[in-house]
C-alpha positions in Angstrom: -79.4 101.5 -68.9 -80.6 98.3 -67.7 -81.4 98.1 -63.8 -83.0 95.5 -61.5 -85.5 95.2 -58.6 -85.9 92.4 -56.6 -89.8 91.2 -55.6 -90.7 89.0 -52.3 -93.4 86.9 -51.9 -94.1 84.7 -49.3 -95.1 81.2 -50.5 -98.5 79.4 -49.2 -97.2 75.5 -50.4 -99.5 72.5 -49.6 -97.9 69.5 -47.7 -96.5 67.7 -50.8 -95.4 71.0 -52.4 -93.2 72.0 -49.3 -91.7 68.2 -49.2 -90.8 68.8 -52.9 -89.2 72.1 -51.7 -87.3 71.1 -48.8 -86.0 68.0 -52.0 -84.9 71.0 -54.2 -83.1 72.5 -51.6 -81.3 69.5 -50.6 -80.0 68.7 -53.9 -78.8 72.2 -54.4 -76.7 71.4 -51.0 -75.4 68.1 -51.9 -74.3 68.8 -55.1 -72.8 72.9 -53.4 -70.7 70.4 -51.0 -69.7 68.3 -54.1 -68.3 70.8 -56.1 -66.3 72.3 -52.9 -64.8 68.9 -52.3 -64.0 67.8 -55.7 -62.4 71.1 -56.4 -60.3 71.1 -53.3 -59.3 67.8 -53.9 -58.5 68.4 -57.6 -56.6 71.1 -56.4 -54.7 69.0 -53.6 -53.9 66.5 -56.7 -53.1 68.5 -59.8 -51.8 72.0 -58.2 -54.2 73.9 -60.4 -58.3 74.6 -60.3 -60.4 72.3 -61.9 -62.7 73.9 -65.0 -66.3 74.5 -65.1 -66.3 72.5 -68.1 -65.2 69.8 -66.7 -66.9 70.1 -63.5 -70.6 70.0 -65.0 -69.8 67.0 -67.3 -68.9 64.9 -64.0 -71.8 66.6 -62.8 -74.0 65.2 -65.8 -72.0 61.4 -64.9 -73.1 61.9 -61.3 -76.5 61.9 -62.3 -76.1 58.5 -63.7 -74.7 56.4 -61.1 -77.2 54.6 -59.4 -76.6 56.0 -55.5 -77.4 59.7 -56.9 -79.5 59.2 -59.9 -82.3 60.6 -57.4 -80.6 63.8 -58.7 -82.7 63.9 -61.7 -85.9 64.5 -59.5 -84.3 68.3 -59.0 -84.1 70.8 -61.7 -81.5 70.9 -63.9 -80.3 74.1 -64.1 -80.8 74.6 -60.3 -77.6 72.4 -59.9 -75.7 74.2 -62.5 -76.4 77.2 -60.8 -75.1 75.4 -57.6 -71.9 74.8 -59.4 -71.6 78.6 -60.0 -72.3 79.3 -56.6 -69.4 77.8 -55.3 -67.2 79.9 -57.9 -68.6 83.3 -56.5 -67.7 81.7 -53.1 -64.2 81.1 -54.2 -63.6 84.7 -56.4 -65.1 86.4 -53.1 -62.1 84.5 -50.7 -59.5 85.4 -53.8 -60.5 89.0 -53.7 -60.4 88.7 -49.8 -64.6 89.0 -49.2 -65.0 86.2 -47.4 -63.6 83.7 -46.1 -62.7 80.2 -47.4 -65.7 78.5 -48.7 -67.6 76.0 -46.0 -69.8 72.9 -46.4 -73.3 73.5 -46.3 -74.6 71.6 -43.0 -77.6 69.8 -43.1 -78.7 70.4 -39.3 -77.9 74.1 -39.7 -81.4 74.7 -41.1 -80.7 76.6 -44.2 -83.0 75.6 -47.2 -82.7 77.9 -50.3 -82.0 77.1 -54.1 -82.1 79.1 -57.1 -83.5 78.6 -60.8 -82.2 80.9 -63.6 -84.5 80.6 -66.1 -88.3 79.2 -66.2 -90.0 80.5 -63.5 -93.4 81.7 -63.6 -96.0 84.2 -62.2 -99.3 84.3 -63.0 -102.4 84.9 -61.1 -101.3 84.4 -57.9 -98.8 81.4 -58.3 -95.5 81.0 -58.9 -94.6 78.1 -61.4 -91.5 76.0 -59.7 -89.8 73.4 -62.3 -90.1 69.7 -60.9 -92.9 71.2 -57.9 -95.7 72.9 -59.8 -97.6 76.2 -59.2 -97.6 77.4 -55.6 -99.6 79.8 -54.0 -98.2 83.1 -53.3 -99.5 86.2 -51.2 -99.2 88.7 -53.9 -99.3 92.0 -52.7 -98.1 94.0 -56.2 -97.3 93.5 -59.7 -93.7 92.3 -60.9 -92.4 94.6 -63.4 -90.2 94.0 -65.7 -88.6 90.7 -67.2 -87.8 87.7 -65.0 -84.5 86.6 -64.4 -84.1 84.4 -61.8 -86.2 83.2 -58.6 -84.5 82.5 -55.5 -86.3 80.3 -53.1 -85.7 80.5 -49.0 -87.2 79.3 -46.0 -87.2 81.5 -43.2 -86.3 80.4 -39.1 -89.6 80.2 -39.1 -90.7 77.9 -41.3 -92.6 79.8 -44.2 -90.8 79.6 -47.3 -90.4 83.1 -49.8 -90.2 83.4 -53.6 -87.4 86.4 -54.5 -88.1 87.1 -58.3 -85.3 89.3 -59.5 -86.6 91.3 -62.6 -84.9 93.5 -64.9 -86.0 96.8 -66.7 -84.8 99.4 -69.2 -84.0 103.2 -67.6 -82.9 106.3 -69.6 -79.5 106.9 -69.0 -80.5 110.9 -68.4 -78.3 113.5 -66.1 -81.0 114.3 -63.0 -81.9 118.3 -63.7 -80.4 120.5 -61.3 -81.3 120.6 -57.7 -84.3 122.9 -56.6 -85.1 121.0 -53.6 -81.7 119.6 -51.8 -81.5 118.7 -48.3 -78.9 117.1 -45.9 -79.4 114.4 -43.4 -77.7 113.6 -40.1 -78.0 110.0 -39.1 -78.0 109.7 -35.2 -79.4 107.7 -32.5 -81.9 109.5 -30.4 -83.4 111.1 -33.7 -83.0 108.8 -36.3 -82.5 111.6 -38.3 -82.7 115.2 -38.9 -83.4 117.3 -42.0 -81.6 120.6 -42.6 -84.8 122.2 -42.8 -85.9 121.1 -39.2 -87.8 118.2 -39.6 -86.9 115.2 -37.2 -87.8 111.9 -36.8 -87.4 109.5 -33.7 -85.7 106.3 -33.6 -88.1 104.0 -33.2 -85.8 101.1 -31.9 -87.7 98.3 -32.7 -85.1 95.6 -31.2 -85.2 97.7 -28.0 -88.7 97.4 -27.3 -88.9 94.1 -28.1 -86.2 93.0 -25.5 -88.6 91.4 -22.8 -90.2 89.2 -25.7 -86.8 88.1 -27.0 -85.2 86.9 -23.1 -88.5 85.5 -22.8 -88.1 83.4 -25.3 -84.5 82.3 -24.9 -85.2 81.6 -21.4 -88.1 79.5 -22.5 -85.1 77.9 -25.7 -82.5 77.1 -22.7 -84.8 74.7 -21.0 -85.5 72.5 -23.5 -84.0 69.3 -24.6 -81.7 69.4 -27.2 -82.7 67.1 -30.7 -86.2 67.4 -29.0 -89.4 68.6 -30.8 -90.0 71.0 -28.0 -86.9 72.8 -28.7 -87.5 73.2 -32.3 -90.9 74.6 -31.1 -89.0 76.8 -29.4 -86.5 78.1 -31.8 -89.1 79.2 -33.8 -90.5 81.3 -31.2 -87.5 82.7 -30.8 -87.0 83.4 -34.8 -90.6 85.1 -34.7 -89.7 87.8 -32.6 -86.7 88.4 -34.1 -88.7 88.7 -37.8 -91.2 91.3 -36.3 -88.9 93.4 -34.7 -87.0 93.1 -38.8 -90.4 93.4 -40.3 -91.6 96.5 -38.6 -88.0 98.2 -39.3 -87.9 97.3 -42.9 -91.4 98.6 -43.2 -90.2 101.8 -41.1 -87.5 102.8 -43.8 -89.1 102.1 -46.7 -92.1 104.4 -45.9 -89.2 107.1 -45.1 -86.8 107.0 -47.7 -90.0 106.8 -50.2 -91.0 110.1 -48.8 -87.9 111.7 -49.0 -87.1 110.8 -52.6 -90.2 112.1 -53.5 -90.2 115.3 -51.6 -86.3 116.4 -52.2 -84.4 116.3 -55.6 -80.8 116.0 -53.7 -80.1 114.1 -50.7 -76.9 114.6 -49.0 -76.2 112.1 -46.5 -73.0 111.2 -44.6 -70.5 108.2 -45.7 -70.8 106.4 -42.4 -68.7 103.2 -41.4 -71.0 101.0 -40.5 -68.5 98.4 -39.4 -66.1 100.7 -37.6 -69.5 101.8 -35.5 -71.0 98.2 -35.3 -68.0 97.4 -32.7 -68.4 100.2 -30.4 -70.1 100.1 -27.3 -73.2 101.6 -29.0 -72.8 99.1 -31.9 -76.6 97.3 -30.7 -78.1 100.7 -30.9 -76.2 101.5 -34.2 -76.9 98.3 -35.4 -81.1 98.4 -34.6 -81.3 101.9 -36.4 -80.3 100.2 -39.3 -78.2 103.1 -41.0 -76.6 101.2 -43.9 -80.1 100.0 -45.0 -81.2 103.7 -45.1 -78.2 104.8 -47.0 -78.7 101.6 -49.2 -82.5 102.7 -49.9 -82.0 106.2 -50.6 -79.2 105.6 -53.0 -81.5 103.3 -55.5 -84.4 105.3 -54.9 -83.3 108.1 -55.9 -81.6 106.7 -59.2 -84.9 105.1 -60.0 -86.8 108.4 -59.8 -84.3 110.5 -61.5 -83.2 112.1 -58.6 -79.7 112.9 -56.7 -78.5 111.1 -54.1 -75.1 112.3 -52.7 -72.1 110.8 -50.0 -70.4 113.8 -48.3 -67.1 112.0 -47.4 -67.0 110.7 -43.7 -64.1 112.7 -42.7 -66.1 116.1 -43.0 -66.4 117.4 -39.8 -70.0 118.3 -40.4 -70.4 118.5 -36.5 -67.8 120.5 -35.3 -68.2 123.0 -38.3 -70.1 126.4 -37.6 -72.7 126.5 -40.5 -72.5 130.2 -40.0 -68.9 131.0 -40.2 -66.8 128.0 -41.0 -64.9 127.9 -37.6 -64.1 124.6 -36.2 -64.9 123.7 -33.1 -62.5 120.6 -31.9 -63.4 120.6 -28.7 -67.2 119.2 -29.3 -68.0 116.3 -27.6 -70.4 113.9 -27.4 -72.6 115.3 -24.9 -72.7 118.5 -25.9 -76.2 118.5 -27.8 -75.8 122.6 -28.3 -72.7 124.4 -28.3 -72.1 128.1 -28.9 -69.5 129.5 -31.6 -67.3 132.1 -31.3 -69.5 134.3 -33.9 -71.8 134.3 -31.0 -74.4 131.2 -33.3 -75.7 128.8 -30.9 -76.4 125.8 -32.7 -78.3 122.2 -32.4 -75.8 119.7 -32.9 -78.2 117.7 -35.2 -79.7 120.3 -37.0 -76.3 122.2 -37.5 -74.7 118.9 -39.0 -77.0 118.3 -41.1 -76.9 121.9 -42.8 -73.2 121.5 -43.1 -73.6 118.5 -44.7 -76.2 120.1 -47.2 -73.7 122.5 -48.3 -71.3 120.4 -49.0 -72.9 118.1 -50.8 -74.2 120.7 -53.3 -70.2 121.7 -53.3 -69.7 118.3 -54.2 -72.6 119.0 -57.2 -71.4 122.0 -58.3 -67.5 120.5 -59.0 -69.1 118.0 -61.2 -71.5 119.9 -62.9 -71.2 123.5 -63.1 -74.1 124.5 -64.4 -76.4 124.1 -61.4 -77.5 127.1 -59.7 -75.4 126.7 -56.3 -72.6 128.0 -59.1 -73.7 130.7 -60.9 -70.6 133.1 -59.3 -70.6 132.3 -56.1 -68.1 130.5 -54.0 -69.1 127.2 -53.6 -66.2 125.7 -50.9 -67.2 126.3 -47.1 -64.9 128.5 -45.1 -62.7 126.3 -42.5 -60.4 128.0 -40.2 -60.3 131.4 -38.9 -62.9 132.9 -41.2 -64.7 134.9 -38.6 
């Protein structure tokens, strides 16, 4: 099967090279905000949706009149991809998404484009149609075909090259898990492994609170439209990107270890947006829990390994790992709690042994032939099984 990974670089442009940048990605947003207005008002005259036939021919037209013929300065097929950009915006409101596609403001800041087809690597650079080869801080080889590069300036003013390349993987069943293990997502340990190990949030945001008031205390004084406030915006978007760098560097180095170390990793099926608006949703939100199940889940497919979702309605907390009792009046502050088989159990460390077992239930009913079923019952006990 064919799958894709996604390479960042960050872009080291001269002064003409980021003007010609910042032209790319203006186009990209005039013609964006042309297509959204001419289909809403071909809409608003013929009842229907206009065609993307028709709409890149009056594209091709628009580059001709004299007002816009500066058009033919950007890449060609960076338009056309503008074009289909404003369809995915419109089949993500129709399947309910998103919301109703916007204009793209010019004093919002946002410069990014995209180019299908044509760009470059080599030695260092990265070849941009209409700009020429920039400098790029390459820190590891891209393997794999190119398919498209997407181009984005950061708050902070350094621009980044996203190559999306594809590559062939056998389409093989993972062999049967020797080394499982089940992980409990929390707060104070960002998680813990069902053989014991644990590993402290390291709340990046948190620590980095003082810097960020700082900052917007320094942001709320200035001028508005001044230089000084733009100065000041981008300190402000620097200490948000290190507290994003050193967490994106945190998680990769973890869930690279634990697809390398494990063969099966059972983790739970959070709602990350049901927990996002509780009162602990900064907390939830600065360990980052979707990311690590978003990481784990590819990780594990590209080194032939298991990843498995135990469904978020297990009560993998409240469940005795030793008998299968139920415990329903657990709470959150109880951290240890003692069952009526006379187990006293870590909250953490209990959970996350429930949800190992399950999760190799959840193997074993797809694939018999893994050694969790070789006779024996696979199903945990619930009720009164004491």
């Amino acid at each position: 099967m064919k799958l894709r990974k996604v390479y960042r670089f960050r872009m080291r442009p001269t002064k003409a090279q980021e003007v010609d940048l910042y032209r790319m990605a203006g186009a990209r947003r005039f013609i964006y905000n042309w297509s959204l207005d001419r289909r809403k008002n071909y809409y608003a005259e013929h009842g229907k949706g206009i065609t993307a036939k028709q709409l890149s021919s009056e594209l091709t037209a628009l580059k001709q009149e004299p007002d816009t013929m500066w058009l033919k300065e950007a890449d060609s097929q960076m338009l056309q991809q503008a074009l289909r950009d404003v369809d995915r915006a419109f089949d993500a409101f129709f399947k309910k998404r998103s919301r109703f596609p916007r204009f793209r403001s010019k004093k919002a800041g946002h410069f990014a484009f995209r180019i299908p087809q044509r760009v470059r690597l080599e030695d260092g650079k990265v070849y941009v149609p209409k700009v020429g080869w920039i400098r790029i801080r390459q820190s590891r080889e891209v393997e794999g075909k190119t398919k498209s590069a997407t181009f984005k300036r950061d708050a902070t003013g350094h621009w980044y090259v996203a190559l999306t390349a594809e590559f062939e993987m056998p389409d093989v069943e993972p062999p049967a898990p020797r080394t499982p293990v089940g992980v409990d997502l929390g707060l104070k340990d960002l998680f813990v492994l069902s053989d014991g190990e644990r590993v402290r949030a390291p709340k990046f945001a948190r620590k980095g609170t003082n810097k960020l008031r700082r900052a917007q205390k320094n942001l709320s004084r200035k001028k508005p439209g001044s230089h000084r406030r733009e100065k000041a915006k981008r300190r402000v978007a620097r200490v948000h990107r290190k507290a994003s760098n050193q967490r994106s560097d945190f998680l990769h180095k973890l869930t690279t270890n634990l697809t390398q170390e494990y063969d099966c990793i059972c983790v739970e099926d959070l709602s990350i947006k049901g927990l996002a608006r509780t009162k602990l949703s900064r907390s939830i939100l600065d360990a980052a829990f979707g990311e690590f199940l978003r990481q784990v889940e590819y990780k594990a497919t590209w080194n032939f390994k298991r990843s498995i979702k135990v469904g978020r309605f297990f009560p993998s907390t409240k469940l005795c790992s030793n008998c299968g009792v139920v415990n329903p009046n657990l709470t959150l502050s109880d951290r240890t709690w003692l069952c009526c088989c006379g187990t006293q159990h870590d909250r953490d460390l209990n959970a996350s042994r429930n949800i190992l077992a399950e999760g190799l239930r959840l193997v074993a009913a797809g694939h018999t032939e893994t050694q969790n079923a070789r006779g024996e019952p696979v199903s945990l006990p619930t009720g009164s099984a004491a």
